[in-house]
Each structure stands twice: as structure tokens, then as C-alpha cells.
C-alpha positions in Angstrom: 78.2 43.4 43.8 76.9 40.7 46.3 73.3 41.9 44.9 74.1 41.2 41.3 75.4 37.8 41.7 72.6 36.7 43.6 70.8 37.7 40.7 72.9 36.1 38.2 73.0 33.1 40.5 69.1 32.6 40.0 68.8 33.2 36.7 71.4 30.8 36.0 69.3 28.0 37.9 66.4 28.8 36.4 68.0 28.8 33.5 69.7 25.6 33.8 65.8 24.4 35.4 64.0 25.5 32.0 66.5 23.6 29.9 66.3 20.3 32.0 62.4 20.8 31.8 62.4 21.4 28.1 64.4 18.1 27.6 62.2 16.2 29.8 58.9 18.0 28.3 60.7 17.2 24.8 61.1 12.9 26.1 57.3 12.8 27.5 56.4 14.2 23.9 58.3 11.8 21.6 56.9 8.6 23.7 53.3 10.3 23.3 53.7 10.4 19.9 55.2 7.0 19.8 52.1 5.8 21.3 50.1 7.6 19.3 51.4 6.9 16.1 51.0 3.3 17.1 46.8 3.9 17.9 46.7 5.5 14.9 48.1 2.3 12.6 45.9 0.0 14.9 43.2 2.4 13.9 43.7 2.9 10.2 44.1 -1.1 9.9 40.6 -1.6 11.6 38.7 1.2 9.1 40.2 -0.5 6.5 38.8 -3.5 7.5 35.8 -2.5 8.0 35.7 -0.3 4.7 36.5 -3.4 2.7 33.2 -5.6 4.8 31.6 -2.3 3.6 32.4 -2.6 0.4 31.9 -6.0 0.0 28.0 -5.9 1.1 27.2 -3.6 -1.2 29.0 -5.6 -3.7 27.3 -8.7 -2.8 30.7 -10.4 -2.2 29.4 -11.3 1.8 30.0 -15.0 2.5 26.4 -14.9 3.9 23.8 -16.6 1.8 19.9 -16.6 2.4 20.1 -12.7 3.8 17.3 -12.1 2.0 14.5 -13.2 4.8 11.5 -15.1 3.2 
């Protein structure tokens, strides 16, 4: 029986191994979206930004005057 338990013994360790990994693979994940989800705002603000400038050219709405040249 000495066998078995040794074999129980490291399957229980890597058991106990996988779940302490899966909790720390599960932290690292939730910051990296955190992060992420923060880019993505900064992102989405600057398009829209630059959507409306966009926009507003083609509108004729720009503040500059005399774009014309001559």
C-alpha cells in the first residue's frame, strides 16, 4: 500500500498545485482585463473625437477660416 499512497500523495499536490495556479492564472486575468477595459474607453473617447473633427470638416463647422488657398 506504500505504492498507492505515494501516488495519492502526488496527485493530491498536483492537484492542490493546479487549483492554486488556476486562481492565480484567474487574478493575472481579471487585472488584464481591468487594464484593458480601461485602453479601450481611452480609445473609444479618442475615435469619437476624432469622428466628430471628421464630421465637422465635412460639415464646414471647422473653426478654420481662409482653408481655401488663393
Amino acid at each position: 500500500m506504500g505504492l498507492m499512497d505515494t501516488i495519492k500523495g502526488w496527485f493530491g499536490k498536483a492537484k492542490d498545485v493546479a487549483g492554486d495556479v488556476g486562481e492565480t492564472i484567474g487574478d493575472v486575468a481579471e487585472k488584464a482585463g481591468d487594464v484593458a477595459g480601461d485602453a479601450f474607453e481611452a480609445v473609444k473617447d479618442k475615435a469619437e473625437d476624432v469622428v466628430d473633427t471628421v464630421k465637422d470638416k465635412f460639415d464646414g463647422d471647422d473653426d478654420e477660416e481662409g482653408s481655401g488657398g488663393a
